[in-house]
N, C-alpha and C positions, 0 to 999 in steps of 0.2 A: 517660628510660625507653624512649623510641623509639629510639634510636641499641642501648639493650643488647637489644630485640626485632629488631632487626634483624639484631645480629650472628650470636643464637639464632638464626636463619633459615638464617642463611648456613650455619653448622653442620649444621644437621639436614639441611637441603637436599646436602651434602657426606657425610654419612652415608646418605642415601637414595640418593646420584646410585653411591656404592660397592657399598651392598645388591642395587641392582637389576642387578647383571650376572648375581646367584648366584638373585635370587625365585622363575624359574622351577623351580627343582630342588623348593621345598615341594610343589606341587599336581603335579609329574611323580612323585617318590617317593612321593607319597599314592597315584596313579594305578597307577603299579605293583603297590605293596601292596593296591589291591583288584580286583586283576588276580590275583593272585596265589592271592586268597583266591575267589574265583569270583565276586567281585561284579563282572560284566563291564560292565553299563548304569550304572553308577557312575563304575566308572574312567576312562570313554571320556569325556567333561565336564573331568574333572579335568587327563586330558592334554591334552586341550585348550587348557584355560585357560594351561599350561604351553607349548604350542604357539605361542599367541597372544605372551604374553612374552618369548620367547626365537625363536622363526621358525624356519629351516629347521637342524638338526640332525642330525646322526646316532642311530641309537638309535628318539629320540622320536618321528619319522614310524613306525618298525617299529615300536613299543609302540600307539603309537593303531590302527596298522592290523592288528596282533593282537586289540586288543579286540573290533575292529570285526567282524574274520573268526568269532570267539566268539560273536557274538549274529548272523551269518547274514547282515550288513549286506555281502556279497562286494561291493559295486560302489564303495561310500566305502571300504574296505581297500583294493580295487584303487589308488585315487586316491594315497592316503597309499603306499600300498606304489613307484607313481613316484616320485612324490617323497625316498625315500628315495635312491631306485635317483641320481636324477639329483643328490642332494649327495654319493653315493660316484663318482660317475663320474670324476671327475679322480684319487681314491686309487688305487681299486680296479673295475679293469671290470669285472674276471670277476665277483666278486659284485653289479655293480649291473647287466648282464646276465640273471645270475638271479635278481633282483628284477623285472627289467620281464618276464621270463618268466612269473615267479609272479605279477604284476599282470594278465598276458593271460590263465590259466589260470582268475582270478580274476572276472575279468569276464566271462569264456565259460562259466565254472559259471552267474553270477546272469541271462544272457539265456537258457540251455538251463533253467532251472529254471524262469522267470518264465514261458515259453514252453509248459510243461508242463504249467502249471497254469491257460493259457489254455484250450488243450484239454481239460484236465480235463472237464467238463461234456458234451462230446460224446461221448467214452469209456466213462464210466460206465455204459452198458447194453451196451456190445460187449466181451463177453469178452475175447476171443483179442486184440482191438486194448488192453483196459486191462493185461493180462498184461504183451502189449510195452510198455507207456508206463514199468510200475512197475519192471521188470526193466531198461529200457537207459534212462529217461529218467524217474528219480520224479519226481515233483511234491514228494512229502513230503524231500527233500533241500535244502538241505542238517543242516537240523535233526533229523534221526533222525540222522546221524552224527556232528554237534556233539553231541548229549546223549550220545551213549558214549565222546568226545574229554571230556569234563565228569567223565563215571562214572570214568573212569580215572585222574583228577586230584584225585578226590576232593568235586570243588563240586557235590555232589545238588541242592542249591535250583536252578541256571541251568542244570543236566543235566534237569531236570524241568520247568523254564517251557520248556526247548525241545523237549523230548518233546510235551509238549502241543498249543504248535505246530505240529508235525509231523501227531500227530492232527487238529487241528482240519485239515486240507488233505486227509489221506485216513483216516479212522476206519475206514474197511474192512481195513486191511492190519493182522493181526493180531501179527507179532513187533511192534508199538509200542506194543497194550497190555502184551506179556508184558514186556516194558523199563519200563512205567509200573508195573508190578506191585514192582518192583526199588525202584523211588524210594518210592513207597509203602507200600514193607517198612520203608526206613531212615529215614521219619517216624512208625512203629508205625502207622499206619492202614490193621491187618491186615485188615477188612473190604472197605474199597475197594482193598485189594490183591488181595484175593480175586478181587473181582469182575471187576477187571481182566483176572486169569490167566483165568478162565472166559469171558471173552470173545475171550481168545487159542484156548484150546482148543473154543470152538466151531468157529470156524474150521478147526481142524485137531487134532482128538482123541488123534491120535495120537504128537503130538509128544513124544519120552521127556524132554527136560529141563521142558517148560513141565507135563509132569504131576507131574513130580517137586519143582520151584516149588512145585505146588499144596500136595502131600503136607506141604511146609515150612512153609508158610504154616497150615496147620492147625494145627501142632505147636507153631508159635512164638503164634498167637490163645491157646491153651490155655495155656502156660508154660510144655509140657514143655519145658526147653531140654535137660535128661537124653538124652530119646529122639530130638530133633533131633541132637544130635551122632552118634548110632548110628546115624541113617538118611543123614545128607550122605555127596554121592560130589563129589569134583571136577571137574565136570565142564568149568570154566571157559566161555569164548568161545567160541563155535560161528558158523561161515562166514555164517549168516545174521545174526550182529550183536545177537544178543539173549545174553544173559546170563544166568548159575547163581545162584540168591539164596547158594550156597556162599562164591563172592567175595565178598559183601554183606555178608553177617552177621560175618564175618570174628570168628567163636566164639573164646574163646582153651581151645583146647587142647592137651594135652603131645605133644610128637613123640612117635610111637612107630616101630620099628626095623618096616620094613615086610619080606615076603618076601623071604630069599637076600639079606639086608640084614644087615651085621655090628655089633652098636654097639661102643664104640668099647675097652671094656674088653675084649669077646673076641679084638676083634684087639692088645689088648696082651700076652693072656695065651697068642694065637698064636704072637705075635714071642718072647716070653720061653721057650716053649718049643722054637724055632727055635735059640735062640741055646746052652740048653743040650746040646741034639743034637750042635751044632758042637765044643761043650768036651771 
């Protein structure tokens, strides 16, 4: 019995020693897939684990160090992002050049940001000096523009835990409630959407998209979706980074042939009377 446990050893041991060159690819395509899906503090473990079994790689260093850049971790991206850079360096310079490029740009974001938010606390009662901090050097960065890198991708949950973020460093800057108002819409928690928007326009009443949010948000609490659709304009993205709940709500409704706009029958019935002219 011991001599045929032994041979079953040898075997399995010969089947495991073949498995293990391929292991790492389960927990790196897991990793990916909830990279994919927004689940960024997920994935970054999982490539890991994939990291660990298989070492230095192509690819796998730049997928861990995407995660990483996703949740604002810029200085462990940086890291991962070398090491890329230095196992393409005998293929391909030019691209592991602009890897260690982007690794320097990368660690120079999280010492100006960390550095921003040391200051912070000194700032906060001097206007014209908090003006300049928030305008050439935020504190609330990099995570007010990871959440709209998020919104655009589609993953509201990790677009919203880093809007948050962002909040909790400066709640005075009000385009990040009117962006929390957005996340907020598209978990229907019209009320703390609400209130969000109204804390954006205290700040500044006059803003014509974040009043027009508001007007939305009324319409969609109540059910009108009827009179929501008659009142949305497109007003999309605007330079300050806040967002139309029009992109959001993404209503399904019918094209229609907008102004000095031809649809597609009268330019057939154009051509055809074109063509008899000619005959």
């Amino acid at each position: 019995m011991e001599g045929k446990f032994e041979d079953a050893l040898c075997v399995i041991e010969e089947v495991v020693a073949g498995v293990r060159l391929f292991a790492w690819l389960v927990p790196y395509w897991h990793g990916k897939c909830l990279f994919a899906v927004g689940r960024y503090s997920e994935a970054t473990p999982a490539l890991l684990v994939a990291f660990r079994l298989r070492g230095l790689r192509h690819d796998l260093m730049l997928s861990i160090s995407e995660s990483l850049y996703m949740q604002g971790r810029f200085l462990s991206s940086s890291f991962f992002h070398c090491l890329e850079a230095l196992t393409l360096w005998a293929v391909n310079k030019r691209r592991s050049g602009r890897l260690l490029a982007e690794a320097i740009v990368h660690a120079g974001v999280f010492v100006l940001t960390r550095a921003s938010r040391l200051i912070l606390p000194l700032t906060r009662h001097i206007t014209p000096l908090r003006k300049f901090q928030y305008s050439h050097f935020p504190p609330f960065e990099p995570e007010a523009t990871l959440s709209e890198m998020a919104y655009e991708k589609g993953h509201m949950v990790a677009g919203h835990e880093l809007i948050d973020r962002a909040i909790a460093v400066a709640p005075d800057v009000p385009r990040l409630w009117a962006n929390k108002a957005i996340f907020l819409t598209h978990e229907k928690r019209y009320d703390e959407a609400i209130a969000a928007c109204d804390r954006a326009l205290l700040a500044e009443p006059d803003h014509p998209m974040w009043k027009h949010n508001r007007e939305q948000l009324d319409l969609l609490k109540q059910g009108t979706i009827a009179e929501t659709r008659r009142c949305l304009v497109d007003v999309g993205k605007k330079h300050d980074g806040s967002y139309s709940i029009e992109n959001f709500t993404r209503l399904d409704r019918p094209a229609e042939d907008g102004p000095g706009r031809k649809s597609k029958g009268s330019r057939t019935k154009a051509s055809r009377r074109r063509r008899e002219r000619r005959a």
